[in-house]
mmCIF file of the C-alpha atoms, coordinates in Angstrom:
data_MODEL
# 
_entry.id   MODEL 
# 
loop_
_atom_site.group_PDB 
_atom_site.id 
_atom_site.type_symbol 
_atom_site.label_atom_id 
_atom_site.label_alt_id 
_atom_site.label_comp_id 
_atom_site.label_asym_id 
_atom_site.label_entity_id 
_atom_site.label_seq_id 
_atom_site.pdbx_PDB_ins_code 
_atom_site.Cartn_x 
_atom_site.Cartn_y 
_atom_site.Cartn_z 
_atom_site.occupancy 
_atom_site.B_iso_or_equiv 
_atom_site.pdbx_formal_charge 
_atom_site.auth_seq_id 
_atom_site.auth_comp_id 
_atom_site.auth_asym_id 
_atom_site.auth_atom_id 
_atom_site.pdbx_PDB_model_num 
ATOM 1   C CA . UNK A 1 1   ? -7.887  5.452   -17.441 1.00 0.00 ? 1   UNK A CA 1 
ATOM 2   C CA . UNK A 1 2   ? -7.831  7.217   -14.104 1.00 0.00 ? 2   UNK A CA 1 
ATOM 3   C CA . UNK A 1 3   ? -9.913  6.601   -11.320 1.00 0.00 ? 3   UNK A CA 1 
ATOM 4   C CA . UNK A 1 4   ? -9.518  10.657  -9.830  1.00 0.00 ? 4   UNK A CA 1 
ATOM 5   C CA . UNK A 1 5   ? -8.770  13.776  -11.318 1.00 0.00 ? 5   UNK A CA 1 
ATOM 6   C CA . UNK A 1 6   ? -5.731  14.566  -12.825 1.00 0.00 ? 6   UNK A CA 1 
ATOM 7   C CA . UNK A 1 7   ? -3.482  17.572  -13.623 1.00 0.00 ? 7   UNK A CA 1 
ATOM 8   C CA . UNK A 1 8   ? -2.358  18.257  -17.005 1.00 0.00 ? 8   UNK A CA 1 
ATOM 9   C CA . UNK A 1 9   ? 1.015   16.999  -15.729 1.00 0.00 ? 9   UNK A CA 1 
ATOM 10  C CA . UNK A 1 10  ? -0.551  13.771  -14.640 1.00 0.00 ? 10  UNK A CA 1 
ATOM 11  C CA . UNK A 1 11  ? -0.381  14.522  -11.310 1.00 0.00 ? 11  UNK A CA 1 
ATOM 12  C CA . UNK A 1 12  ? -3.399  13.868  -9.029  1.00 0.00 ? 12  UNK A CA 1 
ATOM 13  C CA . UNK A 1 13  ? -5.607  17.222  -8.088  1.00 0.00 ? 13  UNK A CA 1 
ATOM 14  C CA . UNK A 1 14  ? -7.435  17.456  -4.702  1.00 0.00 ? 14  UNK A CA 1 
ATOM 15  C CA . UNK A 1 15  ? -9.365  19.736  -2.389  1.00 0.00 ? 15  UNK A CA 1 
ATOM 16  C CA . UNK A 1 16  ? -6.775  20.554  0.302   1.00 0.00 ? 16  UNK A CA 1 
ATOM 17  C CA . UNK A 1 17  ? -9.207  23.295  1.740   1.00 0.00 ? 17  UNK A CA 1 
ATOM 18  C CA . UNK A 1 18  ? -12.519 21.889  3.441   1.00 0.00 ? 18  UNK A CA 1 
ATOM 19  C CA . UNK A 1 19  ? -11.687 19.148  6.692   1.00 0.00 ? 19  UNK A CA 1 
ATOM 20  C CA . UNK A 1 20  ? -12.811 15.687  7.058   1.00 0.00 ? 20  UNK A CA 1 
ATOM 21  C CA . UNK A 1 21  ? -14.364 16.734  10.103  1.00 0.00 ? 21  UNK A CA 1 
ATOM 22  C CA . UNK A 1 22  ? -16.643 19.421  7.977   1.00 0.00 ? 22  UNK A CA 1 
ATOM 23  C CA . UNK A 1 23  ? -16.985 16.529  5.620   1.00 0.00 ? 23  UNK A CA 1 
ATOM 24  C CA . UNK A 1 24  ? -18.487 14.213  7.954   1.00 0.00 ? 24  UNK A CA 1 
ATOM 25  C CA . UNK A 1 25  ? -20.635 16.867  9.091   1.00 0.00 ? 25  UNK A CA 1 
ATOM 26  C CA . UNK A 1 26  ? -21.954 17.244  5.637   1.00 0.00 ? 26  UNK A CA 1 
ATOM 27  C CA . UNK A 1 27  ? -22.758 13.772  5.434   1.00 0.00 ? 27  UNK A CA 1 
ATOM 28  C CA . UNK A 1 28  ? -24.632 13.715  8.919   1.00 0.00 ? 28  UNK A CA 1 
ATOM 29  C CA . UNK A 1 29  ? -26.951 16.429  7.107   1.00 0.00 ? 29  UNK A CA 1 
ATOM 30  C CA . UNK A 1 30  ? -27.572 14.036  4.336   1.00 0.00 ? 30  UNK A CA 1 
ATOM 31  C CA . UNK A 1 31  ? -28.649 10.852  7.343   1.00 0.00 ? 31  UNK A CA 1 
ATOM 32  C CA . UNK A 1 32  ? -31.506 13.805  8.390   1.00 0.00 ? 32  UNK A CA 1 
ATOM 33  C CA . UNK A 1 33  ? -32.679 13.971  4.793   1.00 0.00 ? 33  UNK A CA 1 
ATOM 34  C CA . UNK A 1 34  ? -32.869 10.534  4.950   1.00 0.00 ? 34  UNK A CA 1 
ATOM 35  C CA . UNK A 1 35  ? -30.519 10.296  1.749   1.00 0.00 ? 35  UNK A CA 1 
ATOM 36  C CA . UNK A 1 36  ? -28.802 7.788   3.855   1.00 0.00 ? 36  UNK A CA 1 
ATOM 37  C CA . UNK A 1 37  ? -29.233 5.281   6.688   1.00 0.00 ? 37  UNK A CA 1 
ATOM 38  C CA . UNK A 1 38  ? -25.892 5.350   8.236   1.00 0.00 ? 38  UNK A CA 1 
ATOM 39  C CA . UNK A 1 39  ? -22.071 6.935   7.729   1.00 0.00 ? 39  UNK A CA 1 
ATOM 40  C CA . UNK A 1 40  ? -18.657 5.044   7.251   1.00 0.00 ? 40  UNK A CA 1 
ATOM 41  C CA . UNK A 1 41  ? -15.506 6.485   6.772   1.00 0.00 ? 41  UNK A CA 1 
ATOM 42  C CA . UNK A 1 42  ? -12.157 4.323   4.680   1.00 0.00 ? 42  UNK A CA 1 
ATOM 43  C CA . UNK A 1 43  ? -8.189  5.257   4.720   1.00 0.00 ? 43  UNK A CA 1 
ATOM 44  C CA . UNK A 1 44  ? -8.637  6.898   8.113   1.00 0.00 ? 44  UNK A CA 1 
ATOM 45  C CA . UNK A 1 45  ? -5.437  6.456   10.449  1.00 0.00 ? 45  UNK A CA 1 
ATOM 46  C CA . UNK A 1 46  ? -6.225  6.160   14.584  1.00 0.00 ? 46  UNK A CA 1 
ATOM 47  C CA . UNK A 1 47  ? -6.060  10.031  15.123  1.00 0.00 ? 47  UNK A CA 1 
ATOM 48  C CA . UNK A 1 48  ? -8.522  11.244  12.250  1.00 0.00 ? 48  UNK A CA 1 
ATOM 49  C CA . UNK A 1 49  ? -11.189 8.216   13.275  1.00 0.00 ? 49  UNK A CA 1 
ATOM 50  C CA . UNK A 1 50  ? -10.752 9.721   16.916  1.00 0.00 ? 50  UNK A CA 1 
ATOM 51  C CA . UNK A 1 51  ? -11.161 12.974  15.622  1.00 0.00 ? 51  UNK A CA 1 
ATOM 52  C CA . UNK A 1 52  ? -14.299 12.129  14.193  1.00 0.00 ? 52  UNK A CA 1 
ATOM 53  C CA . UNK A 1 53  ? -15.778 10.797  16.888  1.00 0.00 ? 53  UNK A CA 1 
ATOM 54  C CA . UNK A 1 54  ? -14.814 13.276  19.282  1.00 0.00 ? 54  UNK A CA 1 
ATOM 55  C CA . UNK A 1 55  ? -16.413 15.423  16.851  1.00 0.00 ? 55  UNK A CA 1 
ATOM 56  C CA . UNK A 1 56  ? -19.894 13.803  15.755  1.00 0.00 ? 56  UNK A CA 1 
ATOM 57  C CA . UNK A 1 57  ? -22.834 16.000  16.021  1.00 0.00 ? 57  UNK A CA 1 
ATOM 58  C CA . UNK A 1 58  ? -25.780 13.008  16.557  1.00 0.00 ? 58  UNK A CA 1 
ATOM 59  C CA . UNK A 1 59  ? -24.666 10.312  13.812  1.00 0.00 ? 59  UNK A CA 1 
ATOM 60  C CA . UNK A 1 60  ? -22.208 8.375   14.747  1.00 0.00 ? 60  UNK A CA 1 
ATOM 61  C CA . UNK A 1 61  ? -19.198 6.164   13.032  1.00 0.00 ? 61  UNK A CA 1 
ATOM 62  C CA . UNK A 1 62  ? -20.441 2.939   12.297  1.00 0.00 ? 62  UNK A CA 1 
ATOM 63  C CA . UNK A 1 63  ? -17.954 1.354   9.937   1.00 0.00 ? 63  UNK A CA 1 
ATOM 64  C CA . UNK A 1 64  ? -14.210 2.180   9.194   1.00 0.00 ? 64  UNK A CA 1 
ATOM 65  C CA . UNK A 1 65  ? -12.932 0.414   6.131   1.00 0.00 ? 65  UNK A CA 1 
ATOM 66  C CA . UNK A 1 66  ? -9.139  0.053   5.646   1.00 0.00 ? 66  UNK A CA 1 
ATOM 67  C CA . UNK A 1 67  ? -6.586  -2.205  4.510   1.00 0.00 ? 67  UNK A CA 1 
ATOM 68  C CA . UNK A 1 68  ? -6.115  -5.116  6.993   1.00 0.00 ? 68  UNK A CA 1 
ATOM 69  C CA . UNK A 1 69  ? -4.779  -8.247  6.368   1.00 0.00 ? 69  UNK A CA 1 
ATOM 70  C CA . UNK A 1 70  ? -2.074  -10.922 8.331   1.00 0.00 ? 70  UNK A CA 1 
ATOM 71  C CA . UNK A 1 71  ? 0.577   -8.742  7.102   1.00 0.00 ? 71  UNK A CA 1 
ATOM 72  C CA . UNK A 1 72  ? -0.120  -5.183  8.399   1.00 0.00 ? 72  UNK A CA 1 
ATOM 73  C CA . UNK A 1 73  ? -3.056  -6.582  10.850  1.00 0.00 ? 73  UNK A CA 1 
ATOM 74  C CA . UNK A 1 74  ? -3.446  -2.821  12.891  1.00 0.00 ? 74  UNK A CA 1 
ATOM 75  C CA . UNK A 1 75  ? -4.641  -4.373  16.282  1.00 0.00 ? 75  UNK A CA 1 
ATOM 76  C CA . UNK A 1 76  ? -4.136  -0.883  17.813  1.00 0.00 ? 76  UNK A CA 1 
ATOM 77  C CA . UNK A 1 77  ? -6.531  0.431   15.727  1.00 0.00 ? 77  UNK A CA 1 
ATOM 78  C CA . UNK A 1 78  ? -9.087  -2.449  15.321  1.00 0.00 ? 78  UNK A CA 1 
ATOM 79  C CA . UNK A 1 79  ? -9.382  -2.356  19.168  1.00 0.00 ? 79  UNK A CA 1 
ATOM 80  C CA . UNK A 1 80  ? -9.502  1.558   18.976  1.00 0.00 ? 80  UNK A CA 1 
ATOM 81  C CA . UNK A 1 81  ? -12.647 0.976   16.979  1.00 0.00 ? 81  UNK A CA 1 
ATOM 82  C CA . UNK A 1 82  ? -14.317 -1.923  18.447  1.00 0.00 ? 82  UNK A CA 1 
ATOM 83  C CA . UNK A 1 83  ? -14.176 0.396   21.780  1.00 0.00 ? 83  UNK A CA 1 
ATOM 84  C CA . UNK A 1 84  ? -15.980 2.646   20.257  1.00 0.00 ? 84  UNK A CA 1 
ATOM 85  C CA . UNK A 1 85  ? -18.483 0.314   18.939  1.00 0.00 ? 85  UNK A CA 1 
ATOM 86  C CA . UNK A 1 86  ? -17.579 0.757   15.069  1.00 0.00 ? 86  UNK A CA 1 
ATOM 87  C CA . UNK A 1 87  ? -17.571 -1.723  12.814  1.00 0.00 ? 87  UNK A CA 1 
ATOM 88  C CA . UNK A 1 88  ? -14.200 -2.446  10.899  1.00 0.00 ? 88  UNK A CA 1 
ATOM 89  C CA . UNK A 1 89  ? -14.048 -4.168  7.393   1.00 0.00 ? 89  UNK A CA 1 
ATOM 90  C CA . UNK A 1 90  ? -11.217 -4.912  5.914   1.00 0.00 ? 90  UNK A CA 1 
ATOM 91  C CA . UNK A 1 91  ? -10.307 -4.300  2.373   1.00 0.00 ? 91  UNK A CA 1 
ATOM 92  C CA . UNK A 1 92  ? -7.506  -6.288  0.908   1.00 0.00 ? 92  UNK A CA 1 
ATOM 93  C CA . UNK A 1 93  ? -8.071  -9.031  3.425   1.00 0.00 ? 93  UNK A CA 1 
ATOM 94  C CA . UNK A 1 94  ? -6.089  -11.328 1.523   1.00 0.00 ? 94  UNK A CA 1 
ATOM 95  C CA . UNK A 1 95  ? -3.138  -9.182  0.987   1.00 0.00 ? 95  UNK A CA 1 
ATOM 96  C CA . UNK A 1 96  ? -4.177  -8.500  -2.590  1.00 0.00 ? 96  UNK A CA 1 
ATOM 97  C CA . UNK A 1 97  ? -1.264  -10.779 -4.432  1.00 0.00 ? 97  UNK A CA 1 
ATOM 98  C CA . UNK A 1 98  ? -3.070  -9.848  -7.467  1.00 0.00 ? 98  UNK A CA 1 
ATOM 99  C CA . UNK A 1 99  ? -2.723  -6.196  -7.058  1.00 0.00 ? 99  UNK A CA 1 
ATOM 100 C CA . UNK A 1 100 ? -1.381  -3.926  -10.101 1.00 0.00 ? 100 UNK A CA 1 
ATOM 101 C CA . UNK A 1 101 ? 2.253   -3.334  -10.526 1.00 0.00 ? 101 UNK A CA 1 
ATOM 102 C CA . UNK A 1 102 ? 1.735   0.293   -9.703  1.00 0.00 ? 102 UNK A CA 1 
ATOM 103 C CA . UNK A 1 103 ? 1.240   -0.820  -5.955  1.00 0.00 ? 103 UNK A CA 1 
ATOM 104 C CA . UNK A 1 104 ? 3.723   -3.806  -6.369  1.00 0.00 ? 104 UNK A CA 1 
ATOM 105 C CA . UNK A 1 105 ? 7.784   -3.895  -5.146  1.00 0.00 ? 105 UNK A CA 1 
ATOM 106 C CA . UNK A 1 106 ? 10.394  -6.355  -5.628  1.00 0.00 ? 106 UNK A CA 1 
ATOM 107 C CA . UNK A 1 107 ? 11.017  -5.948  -1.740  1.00 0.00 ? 107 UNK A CA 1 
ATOM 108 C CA . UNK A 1 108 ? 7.442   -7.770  -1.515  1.00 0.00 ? 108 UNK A CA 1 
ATOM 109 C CA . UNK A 1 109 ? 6.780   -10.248 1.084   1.00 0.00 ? 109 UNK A CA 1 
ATOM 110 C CA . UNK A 1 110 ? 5.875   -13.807 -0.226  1.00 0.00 ? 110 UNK A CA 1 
ATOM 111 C CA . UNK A 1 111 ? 1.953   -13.030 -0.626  1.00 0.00 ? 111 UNK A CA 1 
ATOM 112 C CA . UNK A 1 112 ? -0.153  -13.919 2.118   1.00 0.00 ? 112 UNK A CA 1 
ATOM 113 C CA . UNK A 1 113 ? -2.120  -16.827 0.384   1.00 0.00 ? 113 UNK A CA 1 
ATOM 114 C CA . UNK A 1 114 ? 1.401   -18.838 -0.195  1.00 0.00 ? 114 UNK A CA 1 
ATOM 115 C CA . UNK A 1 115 ? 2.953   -17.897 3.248   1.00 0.00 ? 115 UNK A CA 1 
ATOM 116 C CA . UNK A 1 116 ? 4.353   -21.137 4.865   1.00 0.00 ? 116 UNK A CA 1 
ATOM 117 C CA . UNK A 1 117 ? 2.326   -20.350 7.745   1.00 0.00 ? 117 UNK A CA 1 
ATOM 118 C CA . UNK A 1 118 ? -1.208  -19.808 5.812   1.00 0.00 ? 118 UNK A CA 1 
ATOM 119 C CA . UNK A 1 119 ? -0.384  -23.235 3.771   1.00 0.00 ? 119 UNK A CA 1 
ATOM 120 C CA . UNK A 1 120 ? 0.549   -25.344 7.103   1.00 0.00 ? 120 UNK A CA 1 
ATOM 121 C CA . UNK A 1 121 ? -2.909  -24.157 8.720   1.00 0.00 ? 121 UNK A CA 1 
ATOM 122 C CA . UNK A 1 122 ? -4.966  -24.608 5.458   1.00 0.00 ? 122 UNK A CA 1 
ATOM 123 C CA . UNK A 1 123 ? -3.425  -28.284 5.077   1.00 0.00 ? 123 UNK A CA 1 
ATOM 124 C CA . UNK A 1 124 ? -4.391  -28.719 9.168   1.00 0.00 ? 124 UNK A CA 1 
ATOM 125 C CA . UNK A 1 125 ? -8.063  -27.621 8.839   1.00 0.00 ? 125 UNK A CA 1 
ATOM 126 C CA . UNK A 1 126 ? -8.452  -29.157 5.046   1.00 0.00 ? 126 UNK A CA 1 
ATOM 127 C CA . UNK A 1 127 ? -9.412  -25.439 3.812   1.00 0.00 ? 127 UNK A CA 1 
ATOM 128 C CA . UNK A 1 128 ? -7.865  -23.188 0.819   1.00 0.00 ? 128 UNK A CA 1 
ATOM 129 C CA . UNK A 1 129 ? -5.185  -20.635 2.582   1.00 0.00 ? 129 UNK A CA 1 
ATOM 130 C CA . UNK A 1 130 ? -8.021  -17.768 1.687   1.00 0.00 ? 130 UNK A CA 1 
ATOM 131 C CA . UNK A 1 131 ? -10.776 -19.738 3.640   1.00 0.00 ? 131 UNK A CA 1 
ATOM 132 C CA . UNK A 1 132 ? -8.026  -19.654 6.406   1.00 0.00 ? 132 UNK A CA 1 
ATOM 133 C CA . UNK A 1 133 ? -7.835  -15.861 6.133   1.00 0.00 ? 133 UNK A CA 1 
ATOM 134 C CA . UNK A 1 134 ? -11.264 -15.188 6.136   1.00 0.00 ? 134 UNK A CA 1 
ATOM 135 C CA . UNK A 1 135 ? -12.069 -17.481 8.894   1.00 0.00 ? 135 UNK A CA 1 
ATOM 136 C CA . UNK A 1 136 ? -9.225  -15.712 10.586  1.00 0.00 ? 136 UNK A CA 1 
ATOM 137 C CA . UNK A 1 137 ? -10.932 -12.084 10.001  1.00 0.00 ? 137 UNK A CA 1 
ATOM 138 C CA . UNK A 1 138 ? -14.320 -12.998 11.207  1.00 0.00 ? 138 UNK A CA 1 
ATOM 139 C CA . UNK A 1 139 ? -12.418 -14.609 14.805  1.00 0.00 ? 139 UNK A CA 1 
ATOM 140 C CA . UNK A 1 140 ? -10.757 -10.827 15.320  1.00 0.00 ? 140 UNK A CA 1 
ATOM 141 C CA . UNK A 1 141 ? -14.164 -9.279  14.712  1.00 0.00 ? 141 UNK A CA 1 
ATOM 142 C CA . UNK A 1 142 ? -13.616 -7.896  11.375  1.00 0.00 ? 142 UNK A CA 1 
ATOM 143 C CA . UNK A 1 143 ? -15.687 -8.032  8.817   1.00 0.00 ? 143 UNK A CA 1 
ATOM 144 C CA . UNK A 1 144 ? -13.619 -8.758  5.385   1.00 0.00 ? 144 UNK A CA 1 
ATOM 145 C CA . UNK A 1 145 ? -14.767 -8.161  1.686   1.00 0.00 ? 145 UNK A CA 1 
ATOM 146 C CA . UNK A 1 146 ? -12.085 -9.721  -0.599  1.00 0.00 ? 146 UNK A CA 1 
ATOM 147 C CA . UNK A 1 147 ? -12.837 -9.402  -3.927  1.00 0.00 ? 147 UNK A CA 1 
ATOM 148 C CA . UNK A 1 148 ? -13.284 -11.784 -6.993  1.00 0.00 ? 148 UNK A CA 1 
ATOM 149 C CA . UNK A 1 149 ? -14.573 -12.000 -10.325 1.00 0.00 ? 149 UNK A CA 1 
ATOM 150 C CA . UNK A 1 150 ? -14.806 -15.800 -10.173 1.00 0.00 ? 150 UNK A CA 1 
ATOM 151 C CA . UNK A 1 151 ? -18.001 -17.589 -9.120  1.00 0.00 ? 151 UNK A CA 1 
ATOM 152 C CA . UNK A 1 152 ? -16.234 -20.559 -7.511  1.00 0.00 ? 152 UNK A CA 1 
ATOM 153 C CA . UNK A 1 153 ? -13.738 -18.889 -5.349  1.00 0.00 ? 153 UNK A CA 1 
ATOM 154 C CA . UNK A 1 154 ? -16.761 -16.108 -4.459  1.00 0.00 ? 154 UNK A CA 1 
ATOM 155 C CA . UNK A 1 155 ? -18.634 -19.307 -3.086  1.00 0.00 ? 155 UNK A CA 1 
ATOM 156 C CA . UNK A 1 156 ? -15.417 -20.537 -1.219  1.00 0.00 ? 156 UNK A CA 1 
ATOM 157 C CA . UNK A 1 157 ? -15.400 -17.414 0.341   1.00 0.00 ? 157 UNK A CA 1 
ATOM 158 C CA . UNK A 1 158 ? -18.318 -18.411 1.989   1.00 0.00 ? 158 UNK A CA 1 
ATOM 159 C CA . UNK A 1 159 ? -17.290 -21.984 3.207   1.00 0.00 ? 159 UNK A CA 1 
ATOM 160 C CA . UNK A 1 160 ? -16.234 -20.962 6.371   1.00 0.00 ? 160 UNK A CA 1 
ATOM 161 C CA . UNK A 1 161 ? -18.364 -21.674 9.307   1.00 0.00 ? 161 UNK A CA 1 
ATOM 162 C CA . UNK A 1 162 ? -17.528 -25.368 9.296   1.00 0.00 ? 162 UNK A CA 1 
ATOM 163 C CA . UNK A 1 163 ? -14.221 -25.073 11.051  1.00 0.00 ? 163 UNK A CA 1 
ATOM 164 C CA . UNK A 1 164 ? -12.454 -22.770 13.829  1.00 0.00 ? 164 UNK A CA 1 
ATOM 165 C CA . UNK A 1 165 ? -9.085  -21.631 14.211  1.00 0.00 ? 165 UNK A CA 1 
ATOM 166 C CA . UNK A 1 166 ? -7.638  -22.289 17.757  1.00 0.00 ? 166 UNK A CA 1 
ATOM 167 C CA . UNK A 1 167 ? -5.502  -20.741 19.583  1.00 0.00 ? 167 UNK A CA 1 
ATOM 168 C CA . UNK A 1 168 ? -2.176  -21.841 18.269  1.00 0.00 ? 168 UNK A CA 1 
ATOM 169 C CA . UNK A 1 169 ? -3.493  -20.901 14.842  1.00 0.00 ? 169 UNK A CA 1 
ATOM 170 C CA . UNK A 1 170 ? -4.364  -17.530 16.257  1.00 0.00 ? 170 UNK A CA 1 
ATOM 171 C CA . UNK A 1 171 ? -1.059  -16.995 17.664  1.00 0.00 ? 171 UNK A CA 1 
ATOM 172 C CA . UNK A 1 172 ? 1.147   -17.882 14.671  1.00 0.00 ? 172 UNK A CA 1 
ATOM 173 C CA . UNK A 1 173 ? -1.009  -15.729 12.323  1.00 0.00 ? 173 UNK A CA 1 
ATOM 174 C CA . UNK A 1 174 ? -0.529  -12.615 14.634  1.00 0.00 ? 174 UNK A CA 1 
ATOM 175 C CA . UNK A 1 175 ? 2.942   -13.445 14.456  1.00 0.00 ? 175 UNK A CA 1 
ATOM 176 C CA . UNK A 1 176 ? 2.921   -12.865 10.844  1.00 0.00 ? 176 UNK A CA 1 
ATOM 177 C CA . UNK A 1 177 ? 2.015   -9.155  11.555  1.00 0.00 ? 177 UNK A CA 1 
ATOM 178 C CA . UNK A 1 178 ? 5.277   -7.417  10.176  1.00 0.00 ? 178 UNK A CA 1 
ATOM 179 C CA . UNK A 1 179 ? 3.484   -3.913  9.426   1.00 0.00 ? 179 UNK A CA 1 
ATOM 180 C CA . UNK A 1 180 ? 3.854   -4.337  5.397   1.00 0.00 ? 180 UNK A CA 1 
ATOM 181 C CA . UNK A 1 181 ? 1.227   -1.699  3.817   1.00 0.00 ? 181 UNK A CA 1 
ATOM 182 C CA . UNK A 1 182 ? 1.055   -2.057  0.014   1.00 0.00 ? 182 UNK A CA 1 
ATOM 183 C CA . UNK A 1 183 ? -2.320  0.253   -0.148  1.00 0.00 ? 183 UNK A CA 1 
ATOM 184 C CA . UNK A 1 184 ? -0.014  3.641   0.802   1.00 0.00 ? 184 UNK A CA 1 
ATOM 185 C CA . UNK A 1 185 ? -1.522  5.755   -2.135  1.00 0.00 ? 185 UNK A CA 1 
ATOM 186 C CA . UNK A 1 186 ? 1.780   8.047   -2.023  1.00 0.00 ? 186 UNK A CA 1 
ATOM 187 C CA . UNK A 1 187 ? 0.100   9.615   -5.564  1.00 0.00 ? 187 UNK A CA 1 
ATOM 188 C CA . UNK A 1 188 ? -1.922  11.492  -2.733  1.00 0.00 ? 188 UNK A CA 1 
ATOM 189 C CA . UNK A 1 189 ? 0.560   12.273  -0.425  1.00 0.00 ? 189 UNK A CA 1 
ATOM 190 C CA . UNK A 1 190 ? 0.679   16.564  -0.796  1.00 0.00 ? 190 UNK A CA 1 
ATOM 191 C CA . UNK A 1 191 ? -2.368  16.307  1.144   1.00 0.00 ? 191 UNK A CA 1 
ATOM 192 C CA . UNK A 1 192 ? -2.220  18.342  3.914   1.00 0.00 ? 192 UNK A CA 1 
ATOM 193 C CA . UNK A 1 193 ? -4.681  15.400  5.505   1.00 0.00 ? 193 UNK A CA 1 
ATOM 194 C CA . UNK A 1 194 ? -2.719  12.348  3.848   1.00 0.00 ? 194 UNK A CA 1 
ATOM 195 C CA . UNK A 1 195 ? -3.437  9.693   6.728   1.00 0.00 ? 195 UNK A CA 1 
ATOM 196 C CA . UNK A 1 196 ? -0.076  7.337   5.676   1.00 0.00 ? 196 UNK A CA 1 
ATOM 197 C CA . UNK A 1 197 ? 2.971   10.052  6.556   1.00 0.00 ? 197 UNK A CA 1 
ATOM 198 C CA . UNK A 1 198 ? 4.586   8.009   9.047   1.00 0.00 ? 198 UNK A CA 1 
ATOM 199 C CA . UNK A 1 199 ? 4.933   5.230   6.399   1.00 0.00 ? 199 UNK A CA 1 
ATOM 200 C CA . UNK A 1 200 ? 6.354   7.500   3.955   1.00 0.00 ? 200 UNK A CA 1 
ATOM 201 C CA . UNK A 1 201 ? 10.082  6.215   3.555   1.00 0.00 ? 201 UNK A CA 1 
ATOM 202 C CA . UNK A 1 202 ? 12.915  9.436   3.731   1.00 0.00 ? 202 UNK A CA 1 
ATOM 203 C CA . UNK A 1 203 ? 12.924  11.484  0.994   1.00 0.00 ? 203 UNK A CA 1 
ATOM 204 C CA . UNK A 1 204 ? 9.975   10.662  -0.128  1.00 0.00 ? 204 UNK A CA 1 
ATOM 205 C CA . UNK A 1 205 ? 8.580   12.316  -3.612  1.00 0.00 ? 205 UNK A CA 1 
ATOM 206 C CA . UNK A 1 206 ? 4.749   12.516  -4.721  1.00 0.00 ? 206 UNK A CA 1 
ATOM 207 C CA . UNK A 1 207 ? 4.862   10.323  -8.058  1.00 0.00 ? 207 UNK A CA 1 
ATOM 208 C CA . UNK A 1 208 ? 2.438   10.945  -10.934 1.00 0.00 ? 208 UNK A CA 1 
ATOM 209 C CA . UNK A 1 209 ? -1.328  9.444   -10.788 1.00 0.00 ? 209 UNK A CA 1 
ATOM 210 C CA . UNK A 1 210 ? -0.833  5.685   -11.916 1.00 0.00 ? 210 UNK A CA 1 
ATOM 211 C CA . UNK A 1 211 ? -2.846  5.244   -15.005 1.00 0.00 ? 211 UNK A CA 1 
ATOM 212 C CA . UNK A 1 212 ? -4.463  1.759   -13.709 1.00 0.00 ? 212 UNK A CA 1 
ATOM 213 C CA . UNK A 1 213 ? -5.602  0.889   -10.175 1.00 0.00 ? 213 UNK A CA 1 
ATOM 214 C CA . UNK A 1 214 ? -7.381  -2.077  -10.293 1.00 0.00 ? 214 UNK A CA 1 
ATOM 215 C CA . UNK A 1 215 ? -7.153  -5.898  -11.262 1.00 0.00 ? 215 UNK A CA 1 
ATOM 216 C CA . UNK A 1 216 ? -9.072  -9.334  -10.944 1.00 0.00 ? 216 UNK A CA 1 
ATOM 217 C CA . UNK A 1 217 ? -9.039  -12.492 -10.195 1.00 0.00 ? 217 UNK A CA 1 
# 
């Protein structure tokens, strides 16, 4: 089943006409309807959020969700935003080990939750390696949403105001940070506003629509 529309060569279809920046506008139109109570905008790289703001009529920014986890941690941008008073929220905040093999390669790092590093400070504090994570999120300032279909670890998720990280567990989790973006979408890449080009590798050709995107846990 696909999650967008496809072509009838199973290649994914888009609008490559109207801009985000008319987009947003849109949606600004829809706050003074009062169809909505405030705008976000996800998959945005540094230069299209600035964009945006440069370009907001009254309603501004006030979330950015994108894919942020120890791995490819984007403190650039995360500062960009918190200067500008927008909320970020990470998606994938525990590198998504579970993701589908569409998004998967065997040039993989170990996955987050059984990184040597994650392990040692969960063993330290007496916490799971994804309470660890979490805990780690809400110390940058970024609000996280990782996703389960499991009541227990969706209440473990929550068991995280009972301990800090310090410093030296701050430090060797920014260490981690190795740039490693699983979440680059290249099905979408002949978009003339495709925000992932610089982590396109050379040569790079658009692949057909994967027929499943999604997975639990």
């Amino acid at each position: 089943m696909y999650m967008f529309p496809v072509n009838k060569d199973g290649y994914y279809t888009s609008d490559d006409k109207s801009h985000y920046v008319e987009t947003y506008h849109a949606m600004e139109d829809l706050v003074d309807q009062g169809l909505v109570r405030s705008l976000g905008i996800s998959n945005f790289n540094k230069q299209q959020t600035r964009e945006i703001v440069q370009n907001v009529k009254k309603h501004p920014v006030c979330v950015v969700q994108n894919e942020i986890h120890p791995y490819f941690q984007q403190k650039d941008y995360v500062d960009f935003c918190h200067f500008n008073n927008i909320v970020v929220q990470a998606f994938s905040p525990l590198g998504s080990g579970d993701r589908p093999a569409c998004f998967t390669k065997d040039s993989d790092p170990t996955p987050v939750l059984e990184n040597e590093t994650i392990l040692a400070i969960a063993k330290k504090h007496n916490k799971t390696t994804a309470q660890v994570v979490v805990r780690w999120h809400i110390q940058r300032g970024v609000s996280s949403v990782p996703k389960s279909i499991t009541p227990s670890r969706v209440a473990s998720n929550f068991e995280v105001f009972d301990f800090s990280l310090d410093a030296a567990d701050m430090q060797n989790i920014a260490d981690m940070n190795v740039g490693w973006q699983f979440l680059l979408w290249d099905a979408t890449a002949m978009h003339p506003d495709y925000p992932f080009k610089e982590s396109l590798p050379y040569g790079h050709t658009i692949p057909k629509a994967p027929g499943t995107t999604t997975a639990s846990a």
